[in-house]
C-alpha positions as CSV (number, residue, x, y, z in Angstrom):
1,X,10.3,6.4,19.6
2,X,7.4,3.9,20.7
3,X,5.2,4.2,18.2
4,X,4.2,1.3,16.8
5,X,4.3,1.6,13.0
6,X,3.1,-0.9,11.0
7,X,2.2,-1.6,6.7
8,X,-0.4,-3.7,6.2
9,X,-0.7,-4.8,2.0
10,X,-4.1,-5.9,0.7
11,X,-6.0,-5.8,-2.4
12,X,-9.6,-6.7,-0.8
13,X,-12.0,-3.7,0.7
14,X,-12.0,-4.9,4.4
15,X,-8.7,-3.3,5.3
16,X,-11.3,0.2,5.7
17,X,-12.9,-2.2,9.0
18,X,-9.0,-3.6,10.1
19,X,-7.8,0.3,10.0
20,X,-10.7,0.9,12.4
21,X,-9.5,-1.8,14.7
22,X,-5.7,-1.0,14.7
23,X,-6.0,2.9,15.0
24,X,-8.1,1.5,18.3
25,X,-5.5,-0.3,19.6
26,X,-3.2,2.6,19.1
27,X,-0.7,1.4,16.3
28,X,0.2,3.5,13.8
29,X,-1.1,1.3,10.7
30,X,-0.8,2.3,6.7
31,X,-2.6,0.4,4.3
32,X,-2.0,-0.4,0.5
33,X,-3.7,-2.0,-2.0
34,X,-0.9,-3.8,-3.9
35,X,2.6,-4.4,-3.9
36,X,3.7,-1.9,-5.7
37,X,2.4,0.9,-3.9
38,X,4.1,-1.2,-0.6
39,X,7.4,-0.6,-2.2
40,X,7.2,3.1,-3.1
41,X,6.3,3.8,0.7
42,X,9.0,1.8,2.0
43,X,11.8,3.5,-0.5
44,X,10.6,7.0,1.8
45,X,9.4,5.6,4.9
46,X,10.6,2.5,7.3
47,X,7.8,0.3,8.9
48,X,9.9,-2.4,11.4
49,X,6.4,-4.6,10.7
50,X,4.6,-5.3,7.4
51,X,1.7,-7.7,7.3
52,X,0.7,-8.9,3.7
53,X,-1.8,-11.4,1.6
54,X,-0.1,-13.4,-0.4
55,X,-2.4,-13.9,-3.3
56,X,-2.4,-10.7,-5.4
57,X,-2.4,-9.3,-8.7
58,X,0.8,-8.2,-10.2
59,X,3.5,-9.2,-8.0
60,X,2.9,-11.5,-4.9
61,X,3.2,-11.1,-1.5
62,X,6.1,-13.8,-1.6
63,X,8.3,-11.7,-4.0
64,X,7.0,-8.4,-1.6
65,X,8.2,-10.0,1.0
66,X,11.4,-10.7,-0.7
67,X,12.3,-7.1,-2.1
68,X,11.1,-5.5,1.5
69,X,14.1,-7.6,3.2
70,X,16.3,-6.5,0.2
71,X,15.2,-2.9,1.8
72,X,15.2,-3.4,5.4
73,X,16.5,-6.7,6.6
74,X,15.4,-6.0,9.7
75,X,12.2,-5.6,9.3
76,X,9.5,-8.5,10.5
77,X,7.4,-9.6,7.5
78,X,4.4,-11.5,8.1
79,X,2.4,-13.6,5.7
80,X,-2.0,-13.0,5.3
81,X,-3.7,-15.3,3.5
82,X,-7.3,-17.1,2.9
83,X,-4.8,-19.8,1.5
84,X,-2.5,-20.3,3.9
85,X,-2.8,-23.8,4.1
86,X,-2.0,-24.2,0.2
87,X,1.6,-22.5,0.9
88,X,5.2,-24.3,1.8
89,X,5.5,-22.8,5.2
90,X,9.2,-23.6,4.5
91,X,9.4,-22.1,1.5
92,X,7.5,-18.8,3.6
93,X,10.3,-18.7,5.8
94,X,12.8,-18.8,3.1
95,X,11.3,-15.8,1.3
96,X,11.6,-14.3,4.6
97,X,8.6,-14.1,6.2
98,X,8.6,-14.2,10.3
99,X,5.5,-15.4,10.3
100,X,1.9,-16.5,8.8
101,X,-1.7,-15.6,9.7
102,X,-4.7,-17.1,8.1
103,X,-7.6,-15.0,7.1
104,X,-9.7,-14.1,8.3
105,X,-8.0,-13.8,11.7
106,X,-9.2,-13.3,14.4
107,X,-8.9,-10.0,16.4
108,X,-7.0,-11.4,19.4
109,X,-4.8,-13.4,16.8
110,X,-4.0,-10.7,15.0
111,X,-3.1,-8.6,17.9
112,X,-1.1,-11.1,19.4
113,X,1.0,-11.5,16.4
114,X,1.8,-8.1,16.4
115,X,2.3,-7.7,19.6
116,X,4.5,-10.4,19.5
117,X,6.5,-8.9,16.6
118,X,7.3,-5.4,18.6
119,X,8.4,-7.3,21.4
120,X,10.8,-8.8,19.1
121,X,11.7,-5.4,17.5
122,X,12.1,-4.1,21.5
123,X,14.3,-6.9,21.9
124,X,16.2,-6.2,19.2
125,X,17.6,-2.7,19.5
C-alpha cells in the first residue's frame, strides 16, 4: 500500500486550511484537536507519520509523542511548534521525536519534511 497516511495533532483552527493543502498533494492526512483524541485513533488505526504542536492543553505534544512510540515504535513523530526555539532539541529527540518544524512553516518545508519522512518509512520496510 502507497498511500501516504499521515496524523497531524492541533488545537488551533488553521488545520481546516493545512487539510486543504495535504489532500492536494495527495496524502491521506487526519486531523485532531488534542492529544487525546490522537491516542484513541492510533489504539484502531496505524499512521507511520504523526506531526504534532507541542504546546497544548491537557497533555503535551512531548508526552504524545512519547505514548505514540510506546504504540508504534516505528512510527516517525515530528514536533510543530510557534515555540520551537524555547524547546531542548535534545530533550525532543529523547522523547522521540524524528524531527521539528516551526510554525508557521512553510508549504515547501512542510512538504519536504514529509516527504522526507516516507522516504525513510520506504527505506525502512
Amino acid at each position: 500500500m502507497n498511500e501516504k497516511k499521515l496524523l497531524l495533532v492541533d488545537d488551533e483552527p488553521y488545520l481546516i486550511a493545512l487539510k486543504k493543502i495535504l489532500t492536494k498533494m495527495e496524502y491521506a492526512a487526519e486531523f485532531v484537536g488534542s492529544s487525546e483524541e490522537a491516542l484513541e485513533i492510533l489504539k484502531k488505526e496505524r499512521f507511520p507519520l504523526i506531526i504534532t504542536d507541542l504546546d497544548m492543553p491537557g497533555l503535551d505534544g512531548v508526552e504524545l509523542c512519547k505514548q505514540i512510540k510506546e504504540i508504534d515504535s516505528k512510527s516517525i513523530g515530528y514536533a510543530l511548534s510557534g515555540y520551537i526555539a524555547e524547546y531542548n532539541t535534545e530533550n525532543l529527540e529523547k522523547s522521540g521525536f524524528d524531527g521539528y518544524l516551526s510554525k508557521p512553516a512553510k508549504i515547501e518545508v512542510l512538504k519536504q519534511a514529509i516527504e522526507g519522512a516516507f522516504d525513510r518509512i520506504e527505506e525502512n520496510k
